[in-house]
N, C-alpha and C positions, 0 to 999 in steps of 0.2 A: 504494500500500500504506500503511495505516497505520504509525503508532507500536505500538499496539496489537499486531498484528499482525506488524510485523517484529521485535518481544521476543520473541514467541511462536515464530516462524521460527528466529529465534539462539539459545533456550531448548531449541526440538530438536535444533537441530543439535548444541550443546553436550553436550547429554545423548546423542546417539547417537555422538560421539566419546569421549566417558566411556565408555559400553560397550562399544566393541570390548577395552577393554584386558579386561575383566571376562570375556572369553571366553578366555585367553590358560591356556594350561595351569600345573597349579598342584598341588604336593604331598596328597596327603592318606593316607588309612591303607594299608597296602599286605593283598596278601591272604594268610590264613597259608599255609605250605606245605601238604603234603599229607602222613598220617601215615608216617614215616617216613622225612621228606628231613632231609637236613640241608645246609642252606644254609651257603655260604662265608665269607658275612658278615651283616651287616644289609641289609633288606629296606626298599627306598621306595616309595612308587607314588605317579603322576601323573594326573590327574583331565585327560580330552583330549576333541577334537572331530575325530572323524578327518576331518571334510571339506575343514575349515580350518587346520588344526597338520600340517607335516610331520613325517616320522618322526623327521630329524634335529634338531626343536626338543623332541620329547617327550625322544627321548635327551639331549638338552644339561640341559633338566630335571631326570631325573633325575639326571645325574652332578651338578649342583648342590646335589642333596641327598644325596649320598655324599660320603662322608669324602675327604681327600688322599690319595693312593696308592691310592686304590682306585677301579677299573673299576664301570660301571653296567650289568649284563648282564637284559637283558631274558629273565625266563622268564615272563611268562602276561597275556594282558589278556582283561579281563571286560566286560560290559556290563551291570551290574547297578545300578542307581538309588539303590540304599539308600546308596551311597557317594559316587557323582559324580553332579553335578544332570543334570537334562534337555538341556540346552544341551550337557554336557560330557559324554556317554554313556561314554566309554572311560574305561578304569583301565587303568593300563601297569603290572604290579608287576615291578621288577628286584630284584636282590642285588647289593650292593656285595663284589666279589670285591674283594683285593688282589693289586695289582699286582707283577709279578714281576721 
């Protein structure tokens, strides 16, 4: 194998261990209620791959973006593009209930 060639080799590899992390679930807008709820707290939502993210890493997610004292309760996921990429089809929206 060349020099050439084995940079070329360690230059993908490196780049395809960069992006696993890039697939890793990750905050974004959550979705509004529906007219006439009224939610217990603030609303987060997580941009997911359901093939690869357990349900208990979306959940640990979200509660990462809830406040202290307050529970991460899953009420609705979408599959809608306009929010989470391609890669990352799901949206998880919970409400940060407080805790009792």
């Amino acid at each position: 194998m060349t020099m050439r060639a084995a940079a070329a080799l360690a230059l993908a590899a490196t780049a395809g261990l960069a992006g696993c992390s890039a697939l890793d679930p990750y905050a974004t807008y959550p979705q509004s209620p529906a007219a006439g709820v009224k939610d217990a707290g603030p609303r987060v939502a997580i941009c997911y791959d359901p093939l690869a993210s357990s349900r208990d890493t979306v959940q640990k997610a979200a509660q990462d973006e809830c406040a202290p004292n307050t529970a991460a309760a899953r009420v609705d996921t979408d599959w809608r593009l306009d929010n989470c990429p391609l890669l990352l089809p799901g949206r998880a929206t919970f409400v940060c209930k407080p805790k009792k």
